[in-house]
C-alpha positions as CSV (number, residue, x, y, z in Angstrom):
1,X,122.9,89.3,121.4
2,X,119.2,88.0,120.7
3,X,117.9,88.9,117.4
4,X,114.5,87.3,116.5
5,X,111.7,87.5,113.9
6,X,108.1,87.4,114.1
7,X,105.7,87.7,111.3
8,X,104.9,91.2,110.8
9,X,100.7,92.2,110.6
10,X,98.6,95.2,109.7
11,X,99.0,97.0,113.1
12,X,103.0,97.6,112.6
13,X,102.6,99.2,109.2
14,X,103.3,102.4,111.0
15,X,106.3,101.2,113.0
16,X,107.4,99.9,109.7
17,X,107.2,103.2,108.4
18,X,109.2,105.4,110.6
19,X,111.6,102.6,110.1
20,X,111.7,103.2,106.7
21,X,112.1,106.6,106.9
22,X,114.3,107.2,109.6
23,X,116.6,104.3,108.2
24,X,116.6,106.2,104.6
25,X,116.0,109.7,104.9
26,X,120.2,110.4,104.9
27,X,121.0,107.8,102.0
28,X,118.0,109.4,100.0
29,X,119.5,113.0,100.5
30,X,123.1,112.2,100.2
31,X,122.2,110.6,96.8
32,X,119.1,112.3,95.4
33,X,119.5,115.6,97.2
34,X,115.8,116.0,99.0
35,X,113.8,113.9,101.1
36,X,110.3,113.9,99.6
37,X,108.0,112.8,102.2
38,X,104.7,112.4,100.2
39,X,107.2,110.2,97.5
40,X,108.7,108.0,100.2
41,X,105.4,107.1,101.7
42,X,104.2,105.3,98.4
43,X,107.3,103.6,98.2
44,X,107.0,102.7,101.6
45,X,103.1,101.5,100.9
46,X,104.0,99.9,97.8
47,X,106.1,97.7,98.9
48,X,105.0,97.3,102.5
49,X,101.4,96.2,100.2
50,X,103.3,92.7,99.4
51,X,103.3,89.7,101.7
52,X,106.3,88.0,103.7
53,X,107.6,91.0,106.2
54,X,109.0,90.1,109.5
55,X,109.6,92.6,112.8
56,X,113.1,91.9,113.4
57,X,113.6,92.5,117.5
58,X,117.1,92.9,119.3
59,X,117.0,92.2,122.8
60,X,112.9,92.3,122.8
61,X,113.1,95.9,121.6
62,X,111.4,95.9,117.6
63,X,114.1,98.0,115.8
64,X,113.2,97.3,112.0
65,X,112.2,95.1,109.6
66,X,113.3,92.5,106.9
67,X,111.6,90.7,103.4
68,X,113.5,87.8,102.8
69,X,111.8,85.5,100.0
70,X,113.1,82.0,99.8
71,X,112.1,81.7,95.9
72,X,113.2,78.6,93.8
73,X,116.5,79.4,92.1
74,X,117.9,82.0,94.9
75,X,117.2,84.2,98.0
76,X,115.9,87.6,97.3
77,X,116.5,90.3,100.3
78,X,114.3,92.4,99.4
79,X,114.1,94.9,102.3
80,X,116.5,95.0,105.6
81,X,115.7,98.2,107.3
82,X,116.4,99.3,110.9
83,X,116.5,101.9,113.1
84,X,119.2,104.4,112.9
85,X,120.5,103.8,116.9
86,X,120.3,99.7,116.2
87,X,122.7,100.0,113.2
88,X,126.2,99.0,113.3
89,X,125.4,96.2,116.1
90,X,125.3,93.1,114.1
91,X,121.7,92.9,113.9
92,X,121.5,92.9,109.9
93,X,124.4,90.7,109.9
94,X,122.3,88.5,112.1
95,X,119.9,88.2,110.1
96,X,121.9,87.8,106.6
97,X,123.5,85.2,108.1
98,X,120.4,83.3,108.8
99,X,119.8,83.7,105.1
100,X,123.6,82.6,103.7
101,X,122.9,79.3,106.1
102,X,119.5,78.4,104.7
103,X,120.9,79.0,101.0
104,X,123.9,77.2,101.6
105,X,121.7,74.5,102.5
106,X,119.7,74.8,99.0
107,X,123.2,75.3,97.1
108,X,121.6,79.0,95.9
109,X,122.8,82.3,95.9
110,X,121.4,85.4,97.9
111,X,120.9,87.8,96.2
112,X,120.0,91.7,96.4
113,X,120.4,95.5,95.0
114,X,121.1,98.5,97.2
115,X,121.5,101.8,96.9
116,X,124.6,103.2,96.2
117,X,125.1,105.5,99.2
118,X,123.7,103.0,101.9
119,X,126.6,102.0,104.2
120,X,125.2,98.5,103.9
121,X,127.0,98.1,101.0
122,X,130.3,98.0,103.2
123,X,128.4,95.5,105.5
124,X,127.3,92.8,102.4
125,X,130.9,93.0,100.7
126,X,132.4,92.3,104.2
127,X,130.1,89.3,104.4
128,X,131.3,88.2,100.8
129,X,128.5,89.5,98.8
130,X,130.0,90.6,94.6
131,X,128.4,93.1,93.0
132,X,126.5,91.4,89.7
133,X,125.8,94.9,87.8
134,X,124.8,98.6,88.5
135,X,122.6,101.5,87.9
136,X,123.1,104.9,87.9
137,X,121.5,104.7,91.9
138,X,121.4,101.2,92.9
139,X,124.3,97.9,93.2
140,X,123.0,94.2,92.4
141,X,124.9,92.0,94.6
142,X,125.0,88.0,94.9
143,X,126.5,85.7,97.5
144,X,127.2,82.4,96.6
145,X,127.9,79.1,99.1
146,X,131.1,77.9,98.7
147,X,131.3,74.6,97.0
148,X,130.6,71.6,99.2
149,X,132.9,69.4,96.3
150,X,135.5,72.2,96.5
């Protein structure tokens, strides 16, 4: 399996956005009850406006995207979407695991919140992610390298 990264620019905001929307539209119904296009397009925009987004690519096909901010006390994954058909192939794994490596380097938790109907959650509790606290809609989870004096 070949799962890369490469630095995502202006010309793939509208890849980025049927990404978005095709990977949420289901976990918006199933927990809101409507898909509001006009809504999820300035969620989409705002946070598509910040910097650090990557094109995550499987096999040399682009099939979603990630936000993954290397900040001082932690790792934030902010955004890991993909494409409906690329789901449930390891590809977000892939790329969390990247993550996990280069914060057990650092000695710092990952952290990140999800919606409460996104089958992801099932993926980061597999990969040892606790939930920290929760909303009415979203989970905060945290993963924490084990303890090198353990």
């Amino acid at each position: 399996m070949t799962v890369s990264l490469r630095p995502a620019t202006q010309s793939d905001t509208e890849f980025a956005r049927r990404v978005h929307h095709r990977a949420y539209h289901d976990i918006v119904v199933a927990q809101f009850g409507d898909w509001n296009e006009t809504v999820q397009d300035r969620l989409f925009e705002s946070d598509w406006s910040t910097p650090g987004f990557e094109v995550i690519t499987y096999e040399g096909v682009a099939c979603g995207y990630t936000c993954v901010e290397d900040r001082e006390q932690d790792i934030h994954v902010r955004e890991l979407a993909l494409l409906p058909r690329f789901q449930g192939k390891g590809i977000g794994t892939s790329i969390l695991q990247g993550a996990m490596e280069r914060a057990a380097e650092r000695n710092v938790p990952i952290r990140l919140g999800v919606l409460r109907k996104n089958r992801a959650l099932q993926m980061y509790r597999k990969l040892g992610f606790e939930e920290t606290s929760d909303t009415e809609t979203h989970v905060t989870l945290e993963w924490r390298p084990r303890s090198s004096g353990a």
